[in-house]
C-alpha positions as CSV (number, residue, x, y, z in Angstrom):
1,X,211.6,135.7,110.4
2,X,210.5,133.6,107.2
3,X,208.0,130.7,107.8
4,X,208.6,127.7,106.0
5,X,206.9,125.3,107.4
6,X,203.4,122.6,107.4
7,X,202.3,123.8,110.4
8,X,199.5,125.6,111.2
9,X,198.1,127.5,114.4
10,X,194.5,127.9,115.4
11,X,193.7,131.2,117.7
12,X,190.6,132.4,119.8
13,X,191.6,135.8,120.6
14,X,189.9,137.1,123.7
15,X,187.2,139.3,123.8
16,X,187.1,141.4,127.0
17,X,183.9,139.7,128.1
18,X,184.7,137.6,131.6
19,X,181.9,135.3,132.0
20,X,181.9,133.1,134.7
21,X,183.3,130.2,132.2
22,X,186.0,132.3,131.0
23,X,189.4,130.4,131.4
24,X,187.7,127.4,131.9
25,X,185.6,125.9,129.1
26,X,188.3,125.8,125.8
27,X,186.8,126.7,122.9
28,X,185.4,123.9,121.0
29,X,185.2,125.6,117.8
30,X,188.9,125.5,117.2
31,X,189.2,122.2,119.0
32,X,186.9,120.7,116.6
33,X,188.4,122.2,113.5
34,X,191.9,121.1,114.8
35,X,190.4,117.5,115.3
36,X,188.8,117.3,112.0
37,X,192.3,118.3,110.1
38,X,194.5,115.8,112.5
39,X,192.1,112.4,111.4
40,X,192.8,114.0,107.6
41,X,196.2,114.6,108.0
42,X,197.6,112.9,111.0
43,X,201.0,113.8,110.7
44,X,200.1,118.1,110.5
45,X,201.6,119.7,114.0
46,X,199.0,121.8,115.3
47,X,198.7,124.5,118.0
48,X,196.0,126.1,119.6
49,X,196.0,129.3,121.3
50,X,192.9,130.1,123.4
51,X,192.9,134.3,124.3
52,X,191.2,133.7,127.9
53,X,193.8,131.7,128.6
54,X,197.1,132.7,127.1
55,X,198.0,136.7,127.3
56,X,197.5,138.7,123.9
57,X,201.3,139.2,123.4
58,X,202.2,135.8,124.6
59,X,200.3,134.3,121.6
60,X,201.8,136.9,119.1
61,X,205.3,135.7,120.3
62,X,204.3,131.7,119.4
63,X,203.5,132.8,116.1
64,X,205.1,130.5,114.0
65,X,203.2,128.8,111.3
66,X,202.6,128.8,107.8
67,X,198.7,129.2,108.3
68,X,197.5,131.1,111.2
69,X,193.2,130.5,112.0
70,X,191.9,132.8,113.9
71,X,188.5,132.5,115.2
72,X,186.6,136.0,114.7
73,X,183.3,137.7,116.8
74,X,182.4,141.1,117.1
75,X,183.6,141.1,120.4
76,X,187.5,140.2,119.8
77,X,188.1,141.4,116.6
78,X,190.2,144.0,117.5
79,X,192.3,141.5,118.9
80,X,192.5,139.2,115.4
81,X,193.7,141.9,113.8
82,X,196.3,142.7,115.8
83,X,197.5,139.2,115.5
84,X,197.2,138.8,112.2
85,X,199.7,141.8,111.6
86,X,201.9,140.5,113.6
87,X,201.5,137.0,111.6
88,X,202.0,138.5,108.1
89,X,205.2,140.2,109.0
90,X,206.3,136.9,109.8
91,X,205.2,135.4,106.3
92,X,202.0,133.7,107.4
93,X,198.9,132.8,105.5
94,X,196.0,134.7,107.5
95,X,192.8,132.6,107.4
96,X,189.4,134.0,109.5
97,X,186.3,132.2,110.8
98,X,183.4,132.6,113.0
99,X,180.5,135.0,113.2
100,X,181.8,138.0,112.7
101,X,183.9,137.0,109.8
102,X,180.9,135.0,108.2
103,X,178.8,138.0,107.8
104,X,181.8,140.7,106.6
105,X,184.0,138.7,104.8
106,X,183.9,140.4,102.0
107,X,184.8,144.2,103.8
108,X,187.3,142.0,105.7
109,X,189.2,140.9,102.9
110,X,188.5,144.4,101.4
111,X,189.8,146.6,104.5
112,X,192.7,144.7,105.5
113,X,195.3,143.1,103.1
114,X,197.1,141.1,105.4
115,X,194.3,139.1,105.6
116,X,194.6,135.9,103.3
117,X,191.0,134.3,103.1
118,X,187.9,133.9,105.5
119,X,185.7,130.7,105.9
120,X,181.7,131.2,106.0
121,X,179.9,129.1,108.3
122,X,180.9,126.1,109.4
123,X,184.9,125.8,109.5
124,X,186.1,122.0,109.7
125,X,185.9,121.5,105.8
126,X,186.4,124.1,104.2
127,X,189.7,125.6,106.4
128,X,190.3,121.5,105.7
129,X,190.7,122.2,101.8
130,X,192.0,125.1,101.9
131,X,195.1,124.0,103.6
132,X,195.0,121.1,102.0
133,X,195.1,122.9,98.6
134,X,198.1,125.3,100.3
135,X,200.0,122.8,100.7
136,X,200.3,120.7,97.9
137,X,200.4,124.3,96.4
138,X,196.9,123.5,94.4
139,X,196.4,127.2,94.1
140,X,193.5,126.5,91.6
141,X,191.7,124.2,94.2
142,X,191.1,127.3,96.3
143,X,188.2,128.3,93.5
144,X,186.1,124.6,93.9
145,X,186.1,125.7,98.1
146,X,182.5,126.3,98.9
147,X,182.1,128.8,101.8
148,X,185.4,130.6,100.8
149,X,186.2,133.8,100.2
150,X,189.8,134.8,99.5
151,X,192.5,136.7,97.7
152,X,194.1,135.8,94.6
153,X,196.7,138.5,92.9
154,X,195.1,141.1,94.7
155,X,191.6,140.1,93.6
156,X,189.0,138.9,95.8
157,X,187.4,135.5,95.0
158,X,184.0,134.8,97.0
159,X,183.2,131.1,96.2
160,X,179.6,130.2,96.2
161,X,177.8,128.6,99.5
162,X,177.6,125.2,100.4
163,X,173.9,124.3,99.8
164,X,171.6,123.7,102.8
165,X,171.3,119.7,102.1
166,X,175.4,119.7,102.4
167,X,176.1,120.9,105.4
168,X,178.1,119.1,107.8
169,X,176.4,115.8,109.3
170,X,177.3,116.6,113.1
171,X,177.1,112.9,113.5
172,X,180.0,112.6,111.5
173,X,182.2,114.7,112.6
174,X,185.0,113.4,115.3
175,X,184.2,114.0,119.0
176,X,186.7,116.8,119.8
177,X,190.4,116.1,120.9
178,X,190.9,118.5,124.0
179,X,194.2,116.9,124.4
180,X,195.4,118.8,121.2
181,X,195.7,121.9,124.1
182,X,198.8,120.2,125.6
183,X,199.6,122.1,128.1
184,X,197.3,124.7,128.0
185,X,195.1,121.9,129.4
186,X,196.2,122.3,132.9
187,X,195.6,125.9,133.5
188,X,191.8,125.5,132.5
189,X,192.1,122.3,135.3
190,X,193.6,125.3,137.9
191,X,190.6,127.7,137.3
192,X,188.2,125.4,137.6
193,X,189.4,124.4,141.2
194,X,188.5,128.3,142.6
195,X,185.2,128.0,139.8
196,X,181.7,128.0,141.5
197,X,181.4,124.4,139.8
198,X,183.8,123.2,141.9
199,X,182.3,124.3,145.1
200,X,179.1,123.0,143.9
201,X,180.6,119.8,144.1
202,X,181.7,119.0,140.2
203,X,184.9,117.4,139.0
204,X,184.7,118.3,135.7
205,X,182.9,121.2,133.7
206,X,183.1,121.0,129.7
207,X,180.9,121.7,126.7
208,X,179.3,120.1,123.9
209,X,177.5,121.6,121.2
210,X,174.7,118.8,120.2
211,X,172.8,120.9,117.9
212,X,173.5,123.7,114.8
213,X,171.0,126.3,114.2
214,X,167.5,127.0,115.4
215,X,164.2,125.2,115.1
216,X,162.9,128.3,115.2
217,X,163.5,129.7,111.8
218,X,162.7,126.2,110.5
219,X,159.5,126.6,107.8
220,X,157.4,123.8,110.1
221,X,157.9,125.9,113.4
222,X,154.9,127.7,115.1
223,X,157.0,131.0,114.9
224,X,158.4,131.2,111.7
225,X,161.9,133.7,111.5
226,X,164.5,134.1,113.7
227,X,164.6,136.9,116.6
228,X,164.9,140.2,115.1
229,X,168.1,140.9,116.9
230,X,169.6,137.2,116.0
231,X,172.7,136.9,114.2
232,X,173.4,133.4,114.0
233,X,174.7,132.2,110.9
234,X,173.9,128.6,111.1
235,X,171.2,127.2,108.5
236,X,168.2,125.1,110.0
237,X,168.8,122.6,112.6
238,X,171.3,119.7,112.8
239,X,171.5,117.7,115.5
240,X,173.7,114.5,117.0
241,X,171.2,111.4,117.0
242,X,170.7,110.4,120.5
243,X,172.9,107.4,120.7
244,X,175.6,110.1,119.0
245,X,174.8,112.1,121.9
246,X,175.0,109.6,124.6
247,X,178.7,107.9,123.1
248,X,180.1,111.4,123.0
249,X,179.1,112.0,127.0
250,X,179.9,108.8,128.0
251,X,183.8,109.5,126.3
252,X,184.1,113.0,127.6
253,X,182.5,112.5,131.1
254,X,184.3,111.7,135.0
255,X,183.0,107.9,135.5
256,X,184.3,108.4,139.0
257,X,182.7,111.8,140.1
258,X,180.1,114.6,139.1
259,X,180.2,116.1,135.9
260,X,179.1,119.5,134.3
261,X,178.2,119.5,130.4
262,X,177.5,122.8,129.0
263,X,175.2,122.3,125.4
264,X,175.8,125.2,124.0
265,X,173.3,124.7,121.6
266,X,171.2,127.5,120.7
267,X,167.8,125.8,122.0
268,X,168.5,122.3,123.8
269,X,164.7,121.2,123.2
270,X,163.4,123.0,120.4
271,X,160.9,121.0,118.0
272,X,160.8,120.6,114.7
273,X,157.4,120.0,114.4
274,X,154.7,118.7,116.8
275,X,155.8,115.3,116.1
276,X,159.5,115.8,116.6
277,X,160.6,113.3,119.2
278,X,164.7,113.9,119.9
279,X,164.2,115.1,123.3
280,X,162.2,111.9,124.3
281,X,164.6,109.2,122.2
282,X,167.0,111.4,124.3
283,X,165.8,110.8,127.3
284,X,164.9,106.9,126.9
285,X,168.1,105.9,125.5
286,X,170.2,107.6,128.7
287,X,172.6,105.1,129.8
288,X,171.8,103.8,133.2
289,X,175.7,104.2,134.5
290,X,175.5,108.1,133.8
291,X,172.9,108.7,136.9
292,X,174.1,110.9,139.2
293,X,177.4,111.5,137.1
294,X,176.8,113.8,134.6
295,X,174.8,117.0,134.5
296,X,173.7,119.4,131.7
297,X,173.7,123.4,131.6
298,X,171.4,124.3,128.6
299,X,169.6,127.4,126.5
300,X,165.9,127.0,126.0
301,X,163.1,128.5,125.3
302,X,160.2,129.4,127.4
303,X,157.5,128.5,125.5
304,X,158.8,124.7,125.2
305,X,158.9,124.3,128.6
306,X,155.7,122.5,129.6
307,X,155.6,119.7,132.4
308,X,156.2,116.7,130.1
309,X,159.2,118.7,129.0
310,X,160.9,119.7,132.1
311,X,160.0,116.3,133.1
312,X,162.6,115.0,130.1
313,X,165.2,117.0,130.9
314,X,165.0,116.6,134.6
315,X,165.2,112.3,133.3
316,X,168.1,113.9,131.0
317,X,170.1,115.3,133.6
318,X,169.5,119.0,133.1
319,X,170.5,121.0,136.6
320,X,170.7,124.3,135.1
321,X,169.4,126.2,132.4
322,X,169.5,129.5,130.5
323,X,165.9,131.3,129.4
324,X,165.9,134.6,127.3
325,X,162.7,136.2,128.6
326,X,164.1,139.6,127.4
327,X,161.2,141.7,128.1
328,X,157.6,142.3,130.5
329,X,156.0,144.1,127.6
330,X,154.1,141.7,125.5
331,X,154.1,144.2,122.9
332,X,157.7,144.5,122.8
333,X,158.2,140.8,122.2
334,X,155.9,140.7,119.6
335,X,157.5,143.4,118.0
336,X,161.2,140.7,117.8
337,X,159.5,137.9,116.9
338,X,159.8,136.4,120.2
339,X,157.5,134.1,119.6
340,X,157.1,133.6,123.5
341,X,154.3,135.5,126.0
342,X,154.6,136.7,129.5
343,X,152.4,133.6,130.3
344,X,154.7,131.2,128.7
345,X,157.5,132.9,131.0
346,X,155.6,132.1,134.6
347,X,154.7,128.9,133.7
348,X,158.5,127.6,133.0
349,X,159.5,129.7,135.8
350,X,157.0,128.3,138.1
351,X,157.5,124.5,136.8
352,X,161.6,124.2,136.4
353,X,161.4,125.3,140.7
354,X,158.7,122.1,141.1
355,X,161.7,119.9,139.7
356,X,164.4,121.8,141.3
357,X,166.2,123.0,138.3
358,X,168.0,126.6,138.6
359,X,166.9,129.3,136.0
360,X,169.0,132.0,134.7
361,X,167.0,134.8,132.6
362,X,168.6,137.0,130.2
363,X,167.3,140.6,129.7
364,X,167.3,143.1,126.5
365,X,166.4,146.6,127.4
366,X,166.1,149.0,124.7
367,X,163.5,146.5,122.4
368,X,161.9,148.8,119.6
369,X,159.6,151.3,120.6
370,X,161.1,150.7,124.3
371,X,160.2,153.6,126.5
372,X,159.5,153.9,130.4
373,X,156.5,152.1,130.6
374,X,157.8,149.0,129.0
375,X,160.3,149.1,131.0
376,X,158.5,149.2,134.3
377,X,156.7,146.1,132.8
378,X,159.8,144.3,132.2
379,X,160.8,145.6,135.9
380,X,157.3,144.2,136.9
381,X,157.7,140.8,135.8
382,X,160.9,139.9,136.5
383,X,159.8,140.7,140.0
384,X,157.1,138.3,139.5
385,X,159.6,136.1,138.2
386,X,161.8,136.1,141.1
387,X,159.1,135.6,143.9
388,X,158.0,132.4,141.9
389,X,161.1,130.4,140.6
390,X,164.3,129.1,141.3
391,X,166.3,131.7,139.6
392,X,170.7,132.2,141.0
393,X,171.2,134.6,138.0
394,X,170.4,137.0,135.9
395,X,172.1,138.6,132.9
396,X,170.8,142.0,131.1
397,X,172.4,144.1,128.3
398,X,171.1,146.7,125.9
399,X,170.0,145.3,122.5
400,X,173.5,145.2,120.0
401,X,171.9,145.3,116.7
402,X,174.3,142.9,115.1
403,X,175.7,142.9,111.8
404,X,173.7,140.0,109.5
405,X,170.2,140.2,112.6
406,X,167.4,142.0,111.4
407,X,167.5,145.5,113.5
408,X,170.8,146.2,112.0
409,X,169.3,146.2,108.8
410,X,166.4,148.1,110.5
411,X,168.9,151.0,112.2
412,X,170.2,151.3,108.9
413,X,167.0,152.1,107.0
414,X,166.2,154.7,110.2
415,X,169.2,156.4,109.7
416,X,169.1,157.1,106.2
417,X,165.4,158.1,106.8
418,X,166.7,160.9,109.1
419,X,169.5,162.0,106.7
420,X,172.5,160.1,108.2
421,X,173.2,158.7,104.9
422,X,176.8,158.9,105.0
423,X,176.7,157.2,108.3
424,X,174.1,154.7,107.0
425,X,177.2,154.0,104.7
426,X,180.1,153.8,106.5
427,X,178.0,151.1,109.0
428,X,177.2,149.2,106.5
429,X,180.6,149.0,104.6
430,X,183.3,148.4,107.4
431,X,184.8,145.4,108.3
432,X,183.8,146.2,112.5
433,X,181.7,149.6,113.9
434,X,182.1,149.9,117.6
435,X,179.4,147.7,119.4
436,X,178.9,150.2,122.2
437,X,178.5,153.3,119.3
438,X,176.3,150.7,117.5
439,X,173.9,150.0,120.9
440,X,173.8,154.0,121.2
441,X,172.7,154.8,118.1
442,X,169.6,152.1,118.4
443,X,168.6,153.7,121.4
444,X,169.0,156.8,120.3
445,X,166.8,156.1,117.2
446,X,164.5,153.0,117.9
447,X,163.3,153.7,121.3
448,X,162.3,156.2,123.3
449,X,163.9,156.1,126.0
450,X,167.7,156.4,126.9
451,X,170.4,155.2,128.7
452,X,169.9,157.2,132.1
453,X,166.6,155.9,131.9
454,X,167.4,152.3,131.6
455,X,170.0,152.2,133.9
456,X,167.4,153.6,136.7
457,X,165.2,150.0,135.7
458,X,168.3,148.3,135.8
459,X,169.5,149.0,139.4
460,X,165.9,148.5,140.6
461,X,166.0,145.2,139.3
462,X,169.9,145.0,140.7
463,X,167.9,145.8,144.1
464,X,165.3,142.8,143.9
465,X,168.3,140.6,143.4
466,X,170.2,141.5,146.2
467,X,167.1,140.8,148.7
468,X,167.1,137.6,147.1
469,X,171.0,136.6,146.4
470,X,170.6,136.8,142.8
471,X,174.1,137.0,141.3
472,X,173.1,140.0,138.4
473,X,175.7,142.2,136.5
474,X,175.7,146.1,136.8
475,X,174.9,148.4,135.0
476,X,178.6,148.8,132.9
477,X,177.7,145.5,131.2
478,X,175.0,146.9,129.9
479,X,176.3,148.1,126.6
480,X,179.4,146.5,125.5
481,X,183.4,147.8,125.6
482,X,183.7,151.5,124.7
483,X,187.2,150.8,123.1
């Protein structure tokens, strides 16, 4: 079958990761693409597919649009690709976005000819212009696209980047349109009546993503750079104003029950500077009518959680939130640019349980240098950890040295230093390299340790959360899917 058609279809393939929001938080990132094209071009018919809802081979059925989006991490790429085949047989335009895509676009496009173009960073304008320029047939207009990299008669074309001072003003783009899900709409309701949410007494769980970026690798920040194993691919830090903030909750919220906001922000109170003052404009400008209505799930950071903080986002409505305390080794923390110390750690676990707030702490085992004593450390304070907070869960993996962070750039220097050149090479060219080979290969050559011996930490730490009714994963989670 021929597509000849102005339609377009938006995909979030699924990843073989189940979290416990799986199947029932959409995926805003499409949503607000799709949102952003419908107020540009309201009469466009567009369909979204999201991959933890809607089987694999269901979606490659639907397939019937002239462009096909697809939005691409390391974790479902496998999948995008298998759509996208099945897309360009039926005369599609293949278009990718997200993470993954933002950092090898260019082996992407090499690696794979079925693949049309990919959009860097953010996706609303640019995948905006590009079909834009499709469809009027504007071929020419694909080459004025910042962020865009795509073919042309069989030549790649990577258009230059969209300047930091022109990125997208999150204030002004449109609150996004869930109801362009249809139908899907109603199965994410059905999940989230068996959900823990739901037995914790919430009508409604959805997400919001109030900030872009990281204060962190901002030049006026304490601890200037990013985490050595962080990929993101956001530039600086944008944020909603707070009366942005507080129109968008008060249009996506129950008025007549509890509801659960996920920010999936990378660090919901990060500062600018010492002077920054969102998080208390936040706070002050709360409308009175959404007390004891709407609640907030957030990422932080340890060491911005002092008292007048947690007292802010205890004003804010903050019930849970997600800390990355990643190691008990000081040394180890230092060594990722952490920027946080054990101390920081205690004290924001001992002051979120004085205002009731519930904790979940990520770990990263296998930190450079790692070996068994910094793991008994990390073992060590995570038991501290436990006997002093309020913490229901806790969520540990291997360190994935990702394509664009700084320790896959690292693992590639270390293996051509021991003569793996060619493998060095074929890492650093390919459009995707097996996460789980990827994880092995960091341990194998930037710690000293292994896997046995971080699984043996790992299930004592499984242990202390069983006394203590921790929900914790095992230790199969630890590195990701062998496939």
């Amino acid at each position: 079958m021929i597509i000849m058609n102005t339609k377009i279809q938006l995909i979030f393939p699924e990843g073989g990761s189940k979290l416990s929001s799986s199947g029932i938080l959409p995926p805003v990132g499409i949503i607000s693409i799709a949102t952003y094209i419908k107020n540009k071009m309201p009469k466009i018919e567009i369909e979204l597919f999201d991959g933890e809802i809607i089987k694999q081979k269901e979606i490659e059925k639907k397939i019937c649009a002239k462009i096909i989006g697809i939005s691409t991490t390391g974790a479902n790429y496998n999948n995008t690709l298998k759509i996208a085949k099945k897309a360009k047989k039926k005369g599609a335009l293949i278009i990718l976005g997200g993470s993954h895509a933002t950092v090898k676009h260019k082996e992407i496009l090499e690696k794979n000819k079925y693949i049309d173009a990919v959009v860097r960073g953010d996706g609303e304008i640019t995948f905006y212009k590009y079909i834009k320029a499709i469809f009027n047939n504007n071929i020419n207009d694909l080459k004025k696209i910042n962020n865009l990299s795509f073919r042309l008669n069989n030549k790649i074309i990577i258009n230059s980047p969209t300047c930091a001072i022109n990125l997208i003003n999150l204030n002004k783009l449109p609150l996004p349109d869930y109801s362009l899900l249809g139908d899907t709409l109603k199965k994410y309701e059905i999940n989230f009546e068996n959900s823990k949410y739901k037995k914790s007494g919430f009508t409604k769980f959805i997400s919001i993503e109030s900030q872009k970026g990281c204060s962190k690798a901002k030049i006026l920040s304490k601890n200037k750079g990013r985490c050595s194993f962080c990929a993101r691919i956001d530039l600086g830090l944008r944020r909603l104003n707070p009366n942005e903030f507080w129109k968008r909750i008060i249009k996506i919220h129950n008025n007549n029950s509890k509801t659960l906001i996920w920010d999936i922000s990378d660090n919901f109170i990060g500062k600018l500077s010492k002077d920054d003052v969102w998080l208390k404009e936040l706070a002050k400008s709360k409308p009175k009518t959404l007390k004891n209505k709407v609640y907030f799930k957030i990422f932080a950071r340890s060491d911005n959680l002092d008292i007048e903080t947690i007292k802010l986002i205890k004003e804010i409505g903050v019930s849970e939130i997600f800390i990355g305390i990643e190691s008990g080794d000081q040394n180890k923390l230092d060594l990722i640019n952490k920027g946080t110390t054990i101390k920081d750690n205690i004290n924001a676990i001992r002051n979120l349980k004085k205002y009731n707030i519930k904790v979940y702490i990520s770990l990263v085992y296998g930190l450079p240098k790692e070996d068994k004593h910094s793991l008994k450390k990390t073992y060590q304070h995570t038991k501290k950890l436990i006997e002093i907070g309020n913490i229901t869960d806790i969520g540990a993996r291997v360190l994935f040295p990702l394509a664009g962070c700084i320790d896959h750039q690292k693992l590639i220097i270390k293996l051509k230093n021991k003569h793996k050149i060619s493998l060095a090479n074929k890492i650093t060219n390919c459009d995707y390299y097996n996460p789980y080979k990827l994880q092995k290969l960091w341990v194998k050559y930037l710690t000293n340790t292994s896997s046995k011996e971080i699984n043996i930490y790992h299930k004592k730490i499984m242990k202390l959360a069983k006394i203590k009714n921790i929900k914790i994963n095992n230790t199969k989670r630890l590195f990701l899917n062998k496939k």
